[in-house]
N, C-alpha and C positions, 0 to 999 in steps of 0.2 A: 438452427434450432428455433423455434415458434417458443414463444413464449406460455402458450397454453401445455405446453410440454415439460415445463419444470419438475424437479424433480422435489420431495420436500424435503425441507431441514428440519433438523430437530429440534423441538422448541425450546427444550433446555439451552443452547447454545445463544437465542438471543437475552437470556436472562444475564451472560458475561457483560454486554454492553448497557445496559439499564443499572448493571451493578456498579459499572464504571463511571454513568452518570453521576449518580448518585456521590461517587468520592470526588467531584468537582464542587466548587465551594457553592457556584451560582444553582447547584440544581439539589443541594445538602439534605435539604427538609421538605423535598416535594412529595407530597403525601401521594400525588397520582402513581410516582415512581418507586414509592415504598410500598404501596401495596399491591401492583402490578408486578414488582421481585418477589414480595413476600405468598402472595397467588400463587405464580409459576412455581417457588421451591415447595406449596404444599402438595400442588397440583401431582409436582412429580417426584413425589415423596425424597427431598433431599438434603436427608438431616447431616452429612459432611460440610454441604457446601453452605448449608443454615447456620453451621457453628462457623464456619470461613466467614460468611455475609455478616453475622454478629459480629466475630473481632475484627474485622476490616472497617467497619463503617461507625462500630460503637454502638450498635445495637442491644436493648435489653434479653437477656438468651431465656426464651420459654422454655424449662428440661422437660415440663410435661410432651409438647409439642414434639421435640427434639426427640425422647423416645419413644413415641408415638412414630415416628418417622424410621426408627432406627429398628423397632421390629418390623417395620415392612419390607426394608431393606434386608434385614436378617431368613426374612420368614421367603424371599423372591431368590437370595444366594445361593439361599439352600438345597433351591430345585435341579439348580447347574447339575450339568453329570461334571464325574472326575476328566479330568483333561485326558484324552489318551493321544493326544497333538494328532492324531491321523483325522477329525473330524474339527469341525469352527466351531467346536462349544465353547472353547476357551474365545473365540472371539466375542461372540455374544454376551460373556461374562464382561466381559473389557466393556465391550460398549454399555454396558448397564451400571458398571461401576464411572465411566466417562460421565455416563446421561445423571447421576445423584451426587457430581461434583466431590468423589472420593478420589482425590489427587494422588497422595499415597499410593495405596492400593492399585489404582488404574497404571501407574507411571510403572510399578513395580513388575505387576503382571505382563506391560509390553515391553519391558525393560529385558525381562524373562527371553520374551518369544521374540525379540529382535537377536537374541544371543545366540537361539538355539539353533545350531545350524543343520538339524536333521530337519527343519520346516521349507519347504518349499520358499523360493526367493521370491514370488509373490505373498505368502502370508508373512511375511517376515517385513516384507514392505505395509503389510496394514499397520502391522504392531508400531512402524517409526509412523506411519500418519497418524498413527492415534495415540503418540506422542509430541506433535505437533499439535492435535485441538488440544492437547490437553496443557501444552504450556501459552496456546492463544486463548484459552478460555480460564486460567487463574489468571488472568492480569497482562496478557499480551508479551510475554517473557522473551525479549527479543532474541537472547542470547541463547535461551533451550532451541530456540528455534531457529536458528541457525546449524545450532549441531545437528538437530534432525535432517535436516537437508544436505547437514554432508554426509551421513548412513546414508540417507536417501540416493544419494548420489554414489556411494560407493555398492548398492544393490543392483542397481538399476544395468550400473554397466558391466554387472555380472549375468546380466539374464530377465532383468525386468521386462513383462508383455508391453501391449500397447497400452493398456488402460492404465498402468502403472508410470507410465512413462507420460501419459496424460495427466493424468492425479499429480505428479508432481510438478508440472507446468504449473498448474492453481495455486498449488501450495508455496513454492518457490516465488510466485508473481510476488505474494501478499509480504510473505519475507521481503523482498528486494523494498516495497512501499516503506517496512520498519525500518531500513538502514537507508533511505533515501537514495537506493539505485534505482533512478526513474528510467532511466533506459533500459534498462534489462528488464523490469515490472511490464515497460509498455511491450517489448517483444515476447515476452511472456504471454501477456495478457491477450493481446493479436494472435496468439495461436492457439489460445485453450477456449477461448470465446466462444467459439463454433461449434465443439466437442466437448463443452464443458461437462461434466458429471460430479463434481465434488461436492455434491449437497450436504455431502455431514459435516461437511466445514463452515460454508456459509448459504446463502441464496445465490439465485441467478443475478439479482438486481443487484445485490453488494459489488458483485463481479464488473456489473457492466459498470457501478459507480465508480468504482478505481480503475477499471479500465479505459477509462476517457478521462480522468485525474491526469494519470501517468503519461499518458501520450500527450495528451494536451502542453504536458510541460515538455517532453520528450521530444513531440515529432515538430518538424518544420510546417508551416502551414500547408504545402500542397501532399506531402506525406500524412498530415494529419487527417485530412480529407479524404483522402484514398484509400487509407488505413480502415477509418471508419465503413465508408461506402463497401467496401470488403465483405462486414459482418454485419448481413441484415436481420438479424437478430439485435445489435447494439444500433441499428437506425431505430428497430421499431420500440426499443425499451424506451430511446431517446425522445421519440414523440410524442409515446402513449403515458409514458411512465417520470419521466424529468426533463421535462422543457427548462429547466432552471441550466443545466448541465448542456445540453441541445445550444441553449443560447450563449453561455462561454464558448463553446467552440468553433458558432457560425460566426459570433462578433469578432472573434479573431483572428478567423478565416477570411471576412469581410471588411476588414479593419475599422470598425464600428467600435469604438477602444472605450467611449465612455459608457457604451452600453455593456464591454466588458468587463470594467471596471466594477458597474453594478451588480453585475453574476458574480464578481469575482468575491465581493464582498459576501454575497450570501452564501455561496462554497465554504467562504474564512466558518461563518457561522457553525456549518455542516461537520467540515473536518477539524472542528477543536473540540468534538463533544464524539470521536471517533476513538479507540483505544490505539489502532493504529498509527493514524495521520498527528495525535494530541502531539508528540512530542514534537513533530515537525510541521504543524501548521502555518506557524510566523515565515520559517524558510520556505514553504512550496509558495503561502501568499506574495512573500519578496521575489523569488525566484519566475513566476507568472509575472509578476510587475515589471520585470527589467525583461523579459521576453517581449513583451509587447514596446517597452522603450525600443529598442532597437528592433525590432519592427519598423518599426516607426520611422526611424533616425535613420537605418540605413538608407533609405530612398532621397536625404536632402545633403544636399553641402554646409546648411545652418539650416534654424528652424526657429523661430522667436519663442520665447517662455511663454506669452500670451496665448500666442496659438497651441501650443503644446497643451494647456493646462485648459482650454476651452475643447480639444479633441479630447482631452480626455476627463471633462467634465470636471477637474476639481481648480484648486484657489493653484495659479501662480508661486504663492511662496511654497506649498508644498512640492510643485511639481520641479522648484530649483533646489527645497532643501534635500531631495530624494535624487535628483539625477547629479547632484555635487556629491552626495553621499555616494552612489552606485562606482561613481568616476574615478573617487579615490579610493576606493577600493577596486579598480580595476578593471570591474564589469561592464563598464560602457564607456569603449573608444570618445568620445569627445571632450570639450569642454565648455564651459562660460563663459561669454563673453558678457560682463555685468556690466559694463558698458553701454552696449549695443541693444544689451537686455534679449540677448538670442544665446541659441545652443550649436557652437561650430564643433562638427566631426571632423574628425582628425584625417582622412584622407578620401575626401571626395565623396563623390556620386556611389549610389548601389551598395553592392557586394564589395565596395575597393578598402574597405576599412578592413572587413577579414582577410584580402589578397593579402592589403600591405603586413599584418601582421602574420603570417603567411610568409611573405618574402621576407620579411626580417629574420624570424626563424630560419629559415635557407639561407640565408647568408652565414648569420651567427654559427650553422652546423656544417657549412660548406669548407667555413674558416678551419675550423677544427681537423676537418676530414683532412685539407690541404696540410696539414701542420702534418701531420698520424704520417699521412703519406711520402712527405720529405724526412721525417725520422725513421721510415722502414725503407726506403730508398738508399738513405746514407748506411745504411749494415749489411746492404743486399749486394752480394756482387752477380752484377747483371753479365 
């Protein structure tokens, strides 16, 4: 997919994350983001989600404004023909109650046409995706959005086309980001990349930005690599459009670790002002960190804190209070030698930290298996 080829989104849809800014404390009273919300909602006459935007943020409520908004809305409703479900009027209606932030109403009428099962299993499949932006765009609703994807998922394997069974690859990616399934988000993402079409949900660019998020913590570094090289569409966004992004993934392909340290940081910036990523920022930033430690770690028998803390550009005492932390909690094979003032891994050279723990597991389940099998042995008469 070329880049010149995008499809557009609708611009209502980026007023949810400006709106979202907005209820973070650092971005509260930013007059560029209050009146860039307040634009958009008049722009596109959305006196629902103007009265939403007022009590959510504490906003003073204009009624002249408000219905001034609210006949346009009344006076555009009106036009809809009656639903006779053999034709998309009723989807057009949807999508226009969706685009003026009337949550209600939108939720109700797909709530409808998901039910109704004289509708074709394709329109039936719009009505859950447009129950999906609708609980990502009041507030990122992790939960509604979940249920949509299991409709989703119980349509689909009744008869869903292609494009349907594509659409929900996108939509399913972004879910899996909300519950922090990076794994399942990045093979999502690896295969809707190429084919992507879901413009009413977000942009191309959104896509390719969490799609290089998720793998990047997801894939092992030469998977990472080849994942990407795959989708020249996600090289060329990564060049022309986020060198910020480009460079997390080559420094840690490269194992250039203080310079990904410094992407890493600016990323933290990026995905805590995301509706998305907001809740899990701190864990994807920790989670990246300790990817790169044992990176790192797996290639030495020890490693000296000094060096460790100059590869990866910061102070010595954090780079001990963070891999003492990581350790006792589990996540990295080694330990301290504060003595020595070095970092010894717990079983050698390489990849032999994840064997050995590997072979302990096969022991520990070997033992068992042996036990199972001397107690159906002693009842069996052979």
């Amino acid at each position: 997919m070329e880049l010149s080829a995008e499809g557009k989104t609708p611009e209502y849809m980026a007023l949810a994350g400006i709106k979202f800014k907005l209820s973070l404390p650092q971005f509260k009273n930013n007059p560029q983001l209050k009146e860039q919300l307040l634009q958009g909602i008049i722009s596109g006459s959305m006196a629902p989600y103007y009265k939403e935007v007022c009590t959510d943020l504490g906003w003073s409520f204009d009624q002249k404004l408000y219905d001034k908004m609210g006949k346009d809305n009344q006076d555009r409703l009106s036009k809809f023909e009656d639903d006779d479900s053999e034709t998309p009027v009723w989807q057009d209606r949807l999508d226009y109650l969706c685009s003026i932030g009337d949550k209600e109403a939108a939720t109700t009428l797909a709530t409808t046409k998901y039910e109704d099962s004289t509708l074709t299993t394709n329109r039936r499949l719009d009505a859950v995706f447009a129950l999906f932006r609708i609980a990502y765009f009041h507030g990122c609703n992790v939960k509604d959005m979940g249920k949509t994807i299991n409709k989703a998922h119980e349509l689909v394997d009744k008869g869903g086309d292609w494009r349907s069974r594509n659409k929900l690859k996108a939509y399913e990616a972004i879910y899996c980001l909300a519950v922090r399934d990076y794994n399942h988000a990045a093979e999502l993402f690896i295969d809707c990349v190429s084919t992507f079409e879901s413009y009413e949900l977000v942009d191309f660019g959104t896509i390719i930005q969490y799609c290089v998020l998720a793998c990047a913590l997801a894939l092992e570094r030469h998977a990472l690599q080849a994942a990407l090289r795959r989708q020249g569409a996600a090289v060329q966004a990564l060049r022309s459009r986020f060198p910020e992004l480009r460079e997390l993934v080559e420094s840690l392909h490269e194992c250039r670790y203080a310079d990904f340290m410094k992407s890493l940081a600016w990323v933290e910036t990026q995905i805590c002002v995301d509706p998305v990523f907001r809740p899990h920022y701190q864990h994807y930033v920790r989670e990246a960190r300790i990817k790169a430690y044992v990176q790192l770690l797996r290639a030495y028998r020890s490693l000296s804190l000094d060096n460790i803390a100059d590869t990866f550009g910061v102070t010595r005492e954090f780079v001990e209070e963070e891999i003492a932390t990581f350790t006792a909690a589990g996540r990295l094979q080694c330990r301290i030698d504060a003595v020595a003032g070095c970092v010894v891994t717990g079983a050698g050279r390489g990849a032999d930290a994840d064997r050995s723990q590997l072979y302990q597991a096969t022991i520990r389940e070997g033992d068992l298996l042996l036990n199972r099998v001397k107690k159906l042995a002693s009842v069996i008469n052979f």
